[in-house]
N, C-alpha and C positions, 0 to 999 in steps of 0.2 A: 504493500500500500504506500510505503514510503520512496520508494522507489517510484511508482506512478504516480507521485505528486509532485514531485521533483520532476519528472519528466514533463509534465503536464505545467508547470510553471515555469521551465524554461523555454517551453512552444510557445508560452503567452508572452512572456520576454522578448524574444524574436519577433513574433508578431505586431506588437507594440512599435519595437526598433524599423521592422518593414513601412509600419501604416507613417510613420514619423517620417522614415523618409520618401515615403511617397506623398506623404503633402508638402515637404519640403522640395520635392522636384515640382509638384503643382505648382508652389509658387514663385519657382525660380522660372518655369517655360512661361507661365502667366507675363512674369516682368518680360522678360528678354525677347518673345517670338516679335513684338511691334518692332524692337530695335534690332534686328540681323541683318536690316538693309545697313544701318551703320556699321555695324560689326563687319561686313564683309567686304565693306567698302575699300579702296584704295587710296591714300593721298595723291598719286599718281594724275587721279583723276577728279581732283577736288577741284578745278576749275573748269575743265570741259563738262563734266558732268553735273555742274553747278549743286553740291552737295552740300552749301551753306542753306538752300534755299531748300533744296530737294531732300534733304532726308534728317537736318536740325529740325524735332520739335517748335512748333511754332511760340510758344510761351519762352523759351528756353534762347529762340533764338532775338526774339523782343528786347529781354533783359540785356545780353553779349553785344548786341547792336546797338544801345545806351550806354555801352562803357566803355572808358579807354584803354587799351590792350593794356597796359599794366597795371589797369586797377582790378581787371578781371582776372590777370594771372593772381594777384594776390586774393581775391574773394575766392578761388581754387583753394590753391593751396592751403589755405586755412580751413575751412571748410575739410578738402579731404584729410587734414591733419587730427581732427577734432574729432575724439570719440562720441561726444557729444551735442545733440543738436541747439546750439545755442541762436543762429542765426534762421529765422525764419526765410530770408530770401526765397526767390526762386531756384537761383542758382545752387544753394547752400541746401535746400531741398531736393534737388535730383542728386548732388551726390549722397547726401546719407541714404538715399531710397535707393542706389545703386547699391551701398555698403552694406544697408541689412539683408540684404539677397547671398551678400557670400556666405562661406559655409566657416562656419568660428568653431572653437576644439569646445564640447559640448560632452568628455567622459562617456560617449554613447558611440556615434557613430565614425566620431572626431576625433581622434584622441592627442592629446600634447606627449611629447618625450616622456617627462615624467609620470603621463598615466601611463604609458605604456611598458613602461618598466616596473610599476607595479603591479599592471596583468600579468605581464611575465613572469614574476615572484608569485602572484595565486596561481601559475601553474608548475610552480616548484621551480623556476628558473633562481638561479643564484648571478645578479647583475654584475659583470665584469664591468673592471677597470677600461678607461678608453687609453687610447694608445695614441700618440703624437709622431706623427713622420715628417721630418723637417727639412728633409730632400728630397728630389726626383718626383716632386710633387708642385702644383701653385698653392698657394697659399688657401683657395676654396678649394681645391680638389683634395688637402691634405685636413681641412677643416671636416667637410664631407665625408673621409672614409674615418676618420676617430669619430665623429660619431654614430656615425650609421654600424662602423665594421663593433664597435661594444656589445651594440642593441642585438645584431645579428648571433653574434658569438654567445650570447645569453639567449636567446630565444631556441637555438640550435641545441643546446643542452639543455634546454627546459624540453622541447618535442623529443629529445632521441636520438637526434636526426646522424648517422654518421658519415655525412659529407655535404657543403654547401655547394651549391650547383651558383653560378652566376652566368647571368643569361648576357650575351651581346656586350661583354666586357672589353674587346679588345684588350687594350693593354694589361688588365689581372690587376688594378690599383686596389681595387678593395680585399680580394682575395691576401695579396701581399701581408694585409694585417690579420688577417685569420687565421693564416698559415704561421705566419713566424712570431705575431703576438699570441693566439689563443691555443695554438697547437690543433686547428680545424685543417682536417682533409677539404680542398676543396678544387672543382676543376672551373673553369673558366671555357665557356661553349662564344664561339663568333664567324658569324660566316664569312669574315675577311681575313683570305686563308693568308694573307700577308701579314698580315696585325698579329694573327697567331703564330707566323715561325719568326718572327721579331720576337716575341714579346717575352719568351723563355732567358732571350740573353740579357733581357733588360731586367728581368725578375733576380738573376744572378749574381749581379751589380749591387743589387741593394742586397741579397742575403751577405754579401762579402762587407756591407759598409752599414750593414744591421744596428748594430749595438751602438755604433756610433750617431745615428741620424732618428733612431727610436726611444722616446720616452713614454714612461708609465705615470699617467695621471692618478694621484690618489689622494684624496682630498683637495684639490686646487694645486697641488706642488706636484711638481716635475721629477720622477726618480729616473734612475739609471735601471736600464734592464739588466739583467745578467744571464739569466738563463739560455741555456745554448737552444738552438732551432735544430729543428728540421729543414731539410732544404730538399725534401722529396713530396710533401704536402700538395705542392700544388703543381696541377697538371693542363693542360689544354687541350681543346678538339675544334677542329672544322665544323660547323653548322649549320644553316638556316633553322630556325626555332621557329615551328608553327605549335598548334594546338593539337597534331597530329603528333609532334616529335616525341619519341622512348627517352625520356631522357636519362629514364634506369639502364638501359639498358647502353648508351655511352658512355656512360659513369662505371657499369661494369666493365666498359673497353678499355675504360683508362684506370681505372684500378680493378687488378685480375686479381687483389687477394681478396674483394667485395663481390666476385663470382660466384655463384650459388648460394647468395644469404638473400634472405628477405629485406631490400635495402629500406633505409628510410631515410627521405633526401629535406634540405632546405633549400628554397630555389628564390635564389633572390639577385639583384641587378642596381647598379647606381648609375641610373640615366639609360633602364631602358625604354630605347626609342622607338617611338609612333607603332606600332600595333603591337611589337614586341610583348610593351606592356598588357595588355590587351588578353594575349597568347598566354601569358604565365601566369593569370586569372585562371583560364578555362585550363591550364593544363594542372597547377591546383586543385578544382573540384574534379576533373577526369581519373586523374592519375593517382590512385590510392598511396602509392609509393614514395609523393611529395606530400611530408608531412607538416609543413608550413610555407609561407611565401611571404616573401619581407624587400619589395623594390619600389623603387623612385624611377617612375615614369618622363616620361620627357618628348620634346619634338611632338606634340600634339598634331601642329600642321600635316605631320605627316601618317597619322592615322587616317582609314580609310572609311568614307562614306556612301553609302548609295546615289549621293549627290555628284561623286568625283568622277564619275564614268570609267572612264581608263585613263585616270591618272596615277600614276606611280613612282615611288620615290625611287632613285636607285638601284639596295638591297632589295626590294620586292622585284625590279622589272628582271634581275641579273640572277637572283635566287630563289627566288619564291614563284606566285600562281596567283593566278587571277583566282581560283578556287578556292581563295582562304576567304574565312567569314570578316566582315568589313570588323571594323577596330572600335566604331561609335555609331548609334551605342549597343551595347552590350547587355542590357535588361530589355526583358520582355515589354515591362511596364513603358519602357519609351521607344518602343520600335514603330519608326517610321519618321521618328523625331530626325530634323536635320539642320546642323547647326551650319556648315559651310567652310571653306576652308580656311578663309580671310580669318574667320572667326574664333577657329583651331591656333591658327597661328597668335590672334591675338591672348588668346587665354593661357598661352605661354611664358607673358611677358608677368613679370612682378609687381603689378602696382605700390607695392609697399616700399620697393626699392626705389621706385621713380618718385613718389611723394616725399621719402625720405632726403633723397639727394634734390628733389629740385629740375629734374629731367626735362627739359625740351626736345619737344623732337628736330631731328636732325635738320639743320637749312640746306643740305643736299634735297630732302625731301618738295622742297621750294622752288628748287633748282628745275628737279625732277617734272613738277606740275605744268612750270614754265616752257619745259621743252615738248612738254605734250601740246599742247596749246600753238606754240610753233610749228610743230611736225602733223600736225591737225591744219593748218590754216595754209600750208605751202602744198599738202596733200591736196586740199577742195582745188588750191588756184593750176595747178597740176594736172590733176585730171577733169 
């Protein structure tokens, strides 16, 4: 009986968590479907196709047309700075009405770093130390695998799992810290068979210059590692990754003493790109044998829509199939939903980062408009 109430109260959990976020995509397609003509628009085209006129809100565009270009960049700016709505304007009103549409960490379906490493601990994980690598790395990409490579390496001993699979790695950066920080077996799958017979001597490099370019974070302060590595952890294979791909079953190619055991993998990615991500979803719930999945998606532009026709990004036209299932979207609940590409592309970009710094967009972009409008106007008198 205890058991079927427990059971029957975590179907109502889930349930709850589903109906939540399906009224939470209600009211995200609600805001957004009027504005996709903006979203997908082009600056390129922001004077031939008169897009001040044609696709600004007419209220929206009233206000911006009242004001002198630097009094409106600052009622921006302030405005999207402000967690709070202080200024009624018009202008100061569509941004916060754009802001409460995103998706905030909500311990539910959201989660921040720190709740998530306390899931991890209710499933018995014990949270590793992050690891600092101070060369052969930029300064974000060495930011990005200490903290992503900790989370993984705890979540990896929390599931079981004995080997992390990393999808569309090329170079093995995040691997590098699994393998020589955590002591994780892990292979690295890329279908650019160049990136992978590179990327073994470049891995070498750093196990020889290890101890010196790695530190161990613990409490805030910086220790010295000591402990000697492994330097056969980490292995690489040729690819293309669909939702079709074994990937048990190259993981037993490259590690033959994992041959005949009942594997159980972690399969995770930092930065993977445009359907990739997508793919290691479905290959998650498919594949019994991946027993968690833990990546950072990226390149949205280059996930695929029923809107794209036969558009294709590179690795799809050179390695892949028109045959794979499109990238967006992915739930039943919004099939048939199409956001566009313009659109993919812009939901890439970090607003927080451009608010923060102050970001204009680029005066090439002006440059750019200008020559259309030329190459437009010499075209008419031409033909």
């Amino acid at each position: 009986m205890m058991q079927e109430s427990h059971f029957e109260d975590t179907n109502l959990s889930m349930n709850t968590r589903i109906l939540k976020i399906h009224h939470h995509i209600d009211s995200l397609t609600k805001y957004l479907t009027p504005l996709l003509p903006i979203a997908n628009c082009h600056m390129v085209e922001f004077i031939t196709q008169n897009h001040w006129d044609n696709l600004l809100p007419v209220p929206l565009r009233e206000v911006l047309n009242g004001l002198q270009f630097n009094e409106a960049l600052k009622q921006f700016w302030t405005a999207a700075e402000s967690k709070e709505t202080k200024d009624t304007g018009i202008l100061a009103n569509w941004i916060h009405t754009a802001r409460s549409h995103c998706v905030s960490v909500n311990n539910d379906y959201c989660l921040s770093a720190e709740q998530l490493r306390e899931r991890i601990k209710t499933w018995g994980g014990e949270i590793k130390p992050e690891i600092r690598v101070k060369e052969f790395m930029t300064s974000k990409k060495s930011y990005e695998v200490q903290t992503m490579s900790a989370l993984v390496a705890s979540l990896q001993a929390a599931r079981g799992a004995q080997c992390c699979v990393e999808a569309g790695g090329g170079r093995g950066q995040l691997p590098v810290a699994l393998c020589l920080a955590y002591s994780v077996p892990s292979l690295t799958i890329d279908c650019d068979a160049q990136a992978v017979a590179a990327a073994p001597n470049r891995i070498r490099i750093i196990q020889k210059q290890w101890h010196a370019i790695a530190k161990r974070i613990q409490n805030g302060i910086e220790e010295r590692i000591d402990e000697g590595i492994n330097k056969n952890l980490h292995r690489f294979a040729t690819a293309y990754i669909t939702e079709h791909t074994d990937i048990a079953a190259i993981v037993k190619d490259k590690f033959p003493e994992l041959a005949g055991q009942d594997i159980k993998l972690l399969l995770t990615g930092l930065h993977t790109c445009g359907n990739l991500g997508p793919d290691s979803l479905r290959i998650f719930v498919q594949q019994p044998s991946t027993a968690a999945v833990f990546n950072v998606p990226c390149c949205y532009h280059l996930l695929t829509e029923a809107v794209d026709g036969q558009l294709f990004d590179v690795f799809q036209r050179d390695y892949g199939g028109e045959d794979t299932k499109q990238g967006f979207p992915m739930s039943e609940y919004l099939k048939g939903y199409n956001l566009g590409r313009n659109a993919r592309m812009l939901a890439a970009q970090s607003i927080d980062r451009v608010v923060n710094d102050r970001q204009l967009p680029s005066i090439s972009l002006l440059y750019r408009a200008l020559l259309q409008v030329i190459s437009l106007r010499n075209c008419h008198f031409s033909c």
